[in-house]
C-alpha positions as CSV (number, residue, x, y, z in Angstrom):
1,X,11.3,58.4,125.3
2,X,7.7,57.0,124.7
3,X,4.6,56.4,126.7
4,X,1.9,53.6,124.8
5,X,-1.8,55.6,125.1
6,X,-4.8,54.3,124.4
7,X,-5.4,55.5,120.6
8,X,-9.3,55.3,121.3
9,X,-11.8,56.4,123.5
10,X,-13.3,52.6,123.1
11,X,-9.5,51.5,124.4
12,X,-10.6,53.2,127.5
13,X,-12.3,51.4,130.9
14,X,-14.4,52.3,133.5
15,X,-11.2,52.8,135.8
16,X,-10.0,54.8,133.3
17,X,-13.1,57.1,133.4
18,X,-13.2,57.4,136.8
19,X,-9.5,58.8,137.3
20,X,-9.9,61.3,134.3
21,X,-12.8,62.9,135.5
22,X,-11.5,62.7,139.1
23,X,-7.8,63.9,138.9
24,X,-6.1,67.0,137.5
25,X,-2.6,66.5,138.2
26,X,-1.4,65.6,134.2
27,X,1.2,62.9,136.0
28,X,-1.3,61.5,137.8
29,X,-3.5,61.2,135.2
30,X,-1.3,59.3,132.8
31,X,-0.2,57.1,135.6
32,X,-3.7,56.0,135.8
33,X,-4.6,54.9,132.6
34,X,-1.1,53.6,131.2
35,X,0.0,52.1,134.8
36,X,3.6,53.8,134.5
37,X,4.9,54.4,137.8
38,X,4.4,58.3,138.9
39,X,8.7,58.3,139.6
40,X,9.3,57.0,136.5
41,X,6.8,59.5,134.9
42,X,8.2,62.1,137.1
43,X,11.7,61.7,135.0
44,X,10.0,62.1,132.1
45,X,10.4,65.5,129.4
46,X,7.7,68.1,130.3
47,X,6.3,68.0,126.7
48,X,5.9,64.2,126.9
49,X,3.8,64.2,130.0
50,X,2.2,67.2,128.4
51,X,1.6,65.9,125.0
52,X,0.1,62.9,127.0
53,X,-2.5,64.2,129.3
54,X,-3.5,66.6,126.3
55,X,-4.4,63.2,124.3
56,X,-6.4,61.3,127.3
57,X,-8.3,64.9,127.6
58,X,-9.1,64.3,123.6
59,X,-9.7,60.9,123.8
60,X,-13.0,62.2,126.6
61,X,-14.0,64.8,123.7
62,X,-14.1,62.1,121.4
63,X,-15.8,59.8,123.2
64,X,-18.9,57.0,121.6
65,X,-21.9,55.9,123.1
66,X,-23.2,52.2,122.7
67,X,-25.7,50.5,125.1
68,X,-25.7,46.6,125.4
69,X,-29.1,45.6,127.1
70,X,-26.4,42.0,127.8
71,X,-22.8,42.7,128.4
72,X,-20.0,40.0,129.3
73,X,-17.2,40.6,132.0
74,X,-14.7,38.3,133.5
75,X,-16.8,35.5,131.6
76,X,-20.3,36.4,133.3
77,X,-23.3,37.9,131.8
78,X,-24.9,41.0,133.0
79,X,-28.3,42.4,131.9
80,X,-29.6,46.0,132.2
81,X,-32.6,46.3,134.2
82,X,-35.4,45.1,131.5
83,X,-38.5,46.5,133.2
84,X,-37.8,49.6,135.0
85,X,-42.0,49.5,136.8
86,X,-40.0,47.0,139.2
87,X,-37.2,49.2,139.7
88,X,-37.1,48.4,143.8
89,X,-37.3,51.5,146.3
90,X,-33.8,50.0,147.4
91,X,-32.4,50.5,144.1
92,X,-33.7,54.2,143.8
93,X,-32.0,54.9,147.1
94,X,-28.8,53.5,146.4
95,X,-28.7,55.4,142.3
96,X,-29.4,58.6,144.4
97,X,-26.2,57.6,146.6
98,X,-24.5,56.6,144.0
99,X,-24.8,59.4,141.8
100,X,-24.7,62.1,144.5
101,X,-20.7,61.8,144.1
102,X,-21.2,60.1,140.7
103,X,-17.7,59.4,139.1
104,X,-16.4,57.8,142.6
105,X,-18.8,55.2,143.1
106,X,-19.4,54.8,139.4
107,X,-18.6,51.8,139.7
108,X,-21.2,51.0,142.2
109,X,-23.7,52.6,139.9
110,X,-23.5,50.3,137.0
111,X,-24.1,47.4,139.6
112,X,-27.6,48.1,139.9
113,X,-27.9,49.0,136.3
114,X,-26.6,45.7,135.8
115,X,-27.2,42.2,137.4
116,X,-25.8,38.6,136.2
117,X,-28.1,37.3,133.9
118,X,-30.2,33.5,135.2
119,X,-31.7,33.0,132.2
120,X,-31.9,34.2,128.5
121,X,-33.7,33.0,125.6
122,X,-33.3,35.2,122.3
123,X,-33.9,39.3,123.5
124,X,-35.4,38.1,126.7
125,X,-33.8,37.7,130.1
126,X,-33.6,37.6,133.8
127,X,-31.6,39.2,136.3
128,X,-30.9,38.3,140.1
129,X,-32.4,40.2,142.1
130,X,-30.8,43.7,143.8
131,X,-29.3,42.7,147.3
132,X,-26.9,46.0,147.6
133,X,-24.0,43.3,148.2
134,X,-23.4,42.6,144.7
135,X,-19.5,42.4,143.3
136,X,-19.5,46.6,142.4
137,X,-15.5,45.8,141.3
138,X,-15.9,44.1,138.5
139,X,-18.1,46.9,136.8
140,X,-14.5,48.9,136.8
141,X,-13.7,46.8,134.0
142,X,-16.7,47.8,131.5
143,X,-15.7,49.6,128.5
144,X,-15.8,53.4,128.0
145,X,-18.7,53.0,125.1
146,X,-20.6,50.9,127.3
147,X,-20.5,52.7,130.3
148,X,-22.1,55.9,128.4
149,X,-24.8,53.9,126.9
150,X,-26.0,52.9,129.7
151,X,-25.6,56.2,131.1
152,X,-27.6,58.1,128.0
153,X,-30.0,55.2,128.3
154,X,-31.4,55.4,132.0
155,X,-31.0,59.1,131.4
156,X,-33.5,59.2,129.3
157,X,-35.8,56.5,130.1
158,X,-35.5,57.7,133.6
159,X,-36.1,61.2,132.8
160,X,-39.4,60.3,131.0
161,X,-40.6,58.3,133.4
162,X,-39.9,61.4,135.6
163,X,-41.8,64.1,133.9
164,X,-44.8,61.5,134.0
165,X,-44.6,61.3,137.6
166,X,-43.6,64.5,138.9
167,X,-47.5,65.9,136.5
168,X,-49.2,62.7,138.4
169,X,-47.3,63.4,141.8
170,X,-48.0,67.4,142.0
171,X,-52.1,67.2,142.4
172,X,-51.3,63.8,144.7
173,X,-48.9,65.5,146.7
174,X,-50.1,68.7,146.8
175,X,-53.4,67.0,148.5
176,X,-51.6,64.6,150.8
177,X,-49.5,68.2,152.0
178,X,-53.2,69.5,152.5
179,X,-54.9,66.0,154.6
180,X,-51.5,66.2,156.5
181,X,-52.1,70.1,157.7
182,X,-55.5,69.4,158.1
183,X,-54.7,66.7,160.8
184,X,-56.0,64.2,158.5
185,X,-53.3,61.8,158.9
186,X,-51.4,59.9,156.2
187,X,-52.5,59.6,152.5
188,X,-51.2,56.3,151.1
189,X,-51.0,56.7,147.0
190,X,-49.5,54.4,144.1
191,X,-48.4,56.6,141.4
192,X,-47.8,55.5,137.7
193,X,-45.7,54.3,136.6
194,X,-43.7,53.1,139.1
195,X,-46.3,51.4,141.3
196,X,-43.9,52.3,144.3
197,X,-46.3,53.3,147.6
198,X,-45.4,56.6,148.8
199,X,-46.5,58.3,152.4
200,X,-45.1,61.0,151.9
201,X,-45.5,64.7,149.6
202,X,-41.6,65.3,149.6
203,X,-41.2,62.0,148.1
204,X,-40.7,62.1,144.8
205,X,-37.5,65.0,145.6
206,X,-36.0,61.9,145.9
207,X,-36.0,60.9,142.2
208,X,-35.9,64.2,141.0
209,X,-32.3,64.7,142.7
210,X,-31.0,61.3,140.8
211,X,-32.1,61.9,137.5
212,X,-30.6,66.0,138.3
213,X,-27.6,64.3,139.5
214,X,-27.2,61.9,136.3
215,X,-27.9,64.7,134.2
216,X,-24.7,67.0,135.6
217,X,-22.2,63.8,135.8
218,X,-23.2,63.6,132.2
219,X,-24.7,65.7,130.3
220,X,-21.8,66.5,127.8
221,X,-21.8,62.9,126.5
222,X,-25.9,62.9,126.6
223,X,-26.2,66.3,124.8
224,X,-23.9,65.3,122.0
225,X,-25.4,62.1,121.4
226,X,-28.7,63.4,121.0
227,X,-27.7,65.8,118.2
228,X,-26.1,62.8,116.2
């Protein structure tokens, strides 16, 4: 008896992601990727199923990071967010939903990484807009490779732009905290580089928590890649 595997950790999808870091049942986990039925798997030697889940679980050791800033699926073009200073406060709130859970809505994440493209003219492009109702679905079909690119990417560009704003944040918050004991009322601030209006000292918790989040969803792929 023989099961077809993906030989490659670039044969893998987003789908496929999402189940192998989600399940543990070996069945299960082979049904996912390969689409066998779980009876028919169920009928299936020990050592096969075995011999199969140990592969998938290699295949995520062995996995390869590339980030596309345009990427193509089911015939549209999607760009990455080109200027992260207008990074909406909607799309904040939704990456910190999104990656509170990270694997399960995944899916979701990438669709505010990613937008369909309006225009393009050599390395420069525009993206529609975020409206939270875009088509998350399609997203499940982006390859492995992809998928941590763009991961490792806003990991990193995020995380910069955090350690920048949590230094510019501490003395603003810090004294906003102190005017709001005082009975001073509300201190209205625009930090750099974000240019996002905050009311509030507690804030910037807020992006902290995401990039935190991002970082323990995947910081095996991002702490390999940065040794290579």
């Amino acid at each position: 008896m023989q099961l077809t595997l993906p030989a490659r950790f670039a044969d893998l999808k987003l789908r496929h992601l999402q189940i192998l870091e989600l399940e543990k049942d070996p069945i299960r986990r082979v049904h996912g990727v390969t689409g066998v039925p779980v009876f028919e798997l169920r009928k299936m030697p020990q050592p096969l199923i075995a011999g199969a889940n140990a592969h998938l679980t290699k295949l995520m050791v062995n996995d390869t990071s590339v980030h596309r800033k345009v990427i193509t699926l089911k015939g549209v073009d999607y760009g990455f967010i080109p200027d992260w200073e207008k990074f909406t406060a909607g799309e904040w709130i939704d990456m910190d939903l999104y990656t509170q859970d990270f694997w399960k809505t995944a899916h979701k994440a990438m669709s505010v990484l990613y937008r369909p493209v309006i225009r393009q003219y050599k390395d420069t492009y525009t993206i529609e807009p975020y409206t939270a109702e875009e088509d998350a679905d399609v997203f499940k079909e982006m390859e492995a490779p992809l998928v941590a690119g763009a991961l490792l990417f806003f990991w990193i560009t995020a995380n910069g732009q955090a350690n920048t704003l949590r230094k510019s944040l501490l003395s603003q918050g810090l004294a906003a905290a102190s005017l709001l004991a005082s009975g001073g009322g509300t201190r209205r601030f625009t930090p750099s580089p974000t240019k996002t209006s905050l009311t509030s000292p507690k804030s910037p918790s807020l992006l902290s928590a995401t990039f935190s989040r991002i970082w323990r969803s995947c910081k095996t792929w991002i702490l390999k890649n940065k040794k290579q």
